[in-house]
C-alpha positions in Angstrom: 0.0 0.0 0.0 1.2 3.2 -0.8 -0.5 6.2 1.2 -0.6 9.7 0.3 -0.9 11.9 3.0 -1.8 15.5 2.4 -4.0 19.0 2.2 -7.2 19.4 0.2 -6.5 20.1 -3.6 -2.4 19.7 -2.9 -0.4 17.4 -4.9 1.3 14.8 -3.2 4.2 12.9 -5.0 5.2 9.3 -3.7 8.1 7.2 -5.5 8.2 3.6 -5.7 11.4 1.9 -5.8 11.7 -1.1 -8.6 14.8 -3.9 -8.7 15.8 -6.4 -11.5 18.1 -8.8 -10.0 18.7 -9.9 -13.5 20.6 -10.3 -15.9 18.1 -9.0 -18.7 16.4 -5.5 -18.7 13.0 -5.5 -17.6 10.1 -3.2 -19.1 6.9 -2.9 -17.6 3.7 -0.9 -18.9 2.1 1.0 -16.0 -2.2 0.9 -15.6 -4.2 2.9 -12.8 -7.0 1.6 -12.7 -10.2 1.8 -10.0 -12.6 4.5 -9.0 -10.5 7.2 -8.5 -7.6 6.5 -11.2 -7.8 9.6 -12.6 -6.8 11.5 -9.2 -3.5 9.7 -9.3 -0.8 10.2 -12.6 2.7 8.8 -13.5 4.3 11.9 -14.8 7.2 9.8 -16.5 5.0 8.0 -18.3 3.7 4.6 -18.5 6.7 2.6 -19.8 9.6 1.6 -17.2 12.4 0.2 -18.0 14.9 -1.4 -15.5 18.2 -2.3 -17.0 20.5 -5.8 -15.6 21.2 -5.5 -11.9 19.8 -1.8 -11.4 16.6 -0.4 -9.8 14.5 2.5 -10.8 12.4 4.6 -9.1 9.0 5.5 -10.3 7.1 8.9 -9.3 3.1 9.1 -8.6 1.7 11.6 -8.4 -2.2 12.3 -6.6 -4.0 15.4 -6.7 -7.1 15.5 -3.6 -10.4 16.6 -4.9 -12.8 15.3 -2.4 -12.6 15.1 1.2 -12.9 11.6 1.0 -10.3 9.0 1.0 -9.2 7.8 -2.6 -8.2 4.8 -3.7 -6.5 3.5 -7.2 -4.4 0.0 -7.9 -1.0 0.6 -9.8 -0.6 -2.3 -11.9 2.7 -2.7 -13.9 2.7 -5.3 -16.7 5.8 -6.7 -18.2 6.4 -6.6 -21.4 8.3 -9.8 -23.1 11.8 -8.7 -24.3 14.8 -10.4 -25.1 13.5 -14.0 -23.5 13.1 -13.0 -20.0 9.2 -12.2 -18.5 8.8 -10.5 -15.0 6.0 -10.7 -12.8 2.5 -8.7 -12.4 3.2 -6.0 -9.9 0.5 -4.6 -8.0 0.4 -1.5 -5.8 -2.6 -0.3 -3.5 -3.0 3.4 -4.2 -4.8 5.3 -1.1 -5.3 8.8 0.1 -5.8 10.7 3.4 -6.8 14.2 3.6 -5.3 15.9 6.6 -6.0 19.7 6.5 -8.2 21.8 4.7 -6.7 25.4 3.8 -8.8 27.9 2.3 -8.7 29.2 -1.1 -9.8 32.7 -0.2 -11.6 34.7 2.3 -14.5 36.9 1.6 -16.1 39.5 3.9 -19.6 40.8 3.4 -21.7 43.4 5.4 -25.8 42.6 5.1 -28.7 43.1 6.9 -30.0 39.9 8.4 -33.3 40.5 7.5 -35.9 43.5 6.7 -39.4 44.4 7.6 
């Protein structure tokens, strides 16, 4: 599970941290996908590519609309390259809104009612 933590309408960026122990590069095409998917984004884009013995890091991104907690799955899907296949990845996506800051303050003077 990855959580993002954060204020109402802020963007909050969490990384996940990928490893190929081997010897081949790995690629993987990334899918959100659930009822808030389109709150969360992969700014990198959607292909990741790990070469021999390295890891990567990925960035998501979430930006809060609603007060309520969101939730997405990332799922990355390898893609067969040179011989070598690597496993379904699947992260759980969730949000938690914190604090609420205004946008803007208003003041208005009216009477609170009339004869």
């Amino acid at each position: 599970t990855v959580e993002f933590t954060g204020a109402l309408h802020a963007t909050v960026v969490k990384q996940v941290c990928l490893k190929n122990p081997s010897t081949k590069t790995l690629t993987y095409n990334a899918i959100l996908v659930g009822r808030d998917a389109d709150d969360f984004s992969l700014p990198k884009g959607k292909t990741i590519t790990i070469a021999p013995k390295r890891q990567t890091t990925i960035n998501v991104e979430f930006t809060s609309r609603f007060l309520r907690p969101a939730e997405a799955v990332l799922l990355l899907i390898s893609k067969h390259v040179g011989g070598i296949h690597g496993v379904t990845l699947t992260f759980f996506l969730k949000s938690e809104i914190k604090h609420i800051e205004p946008a803007d303050t208003l003041k208005c003077k009216s009477p609170c009612y009339e004869l």
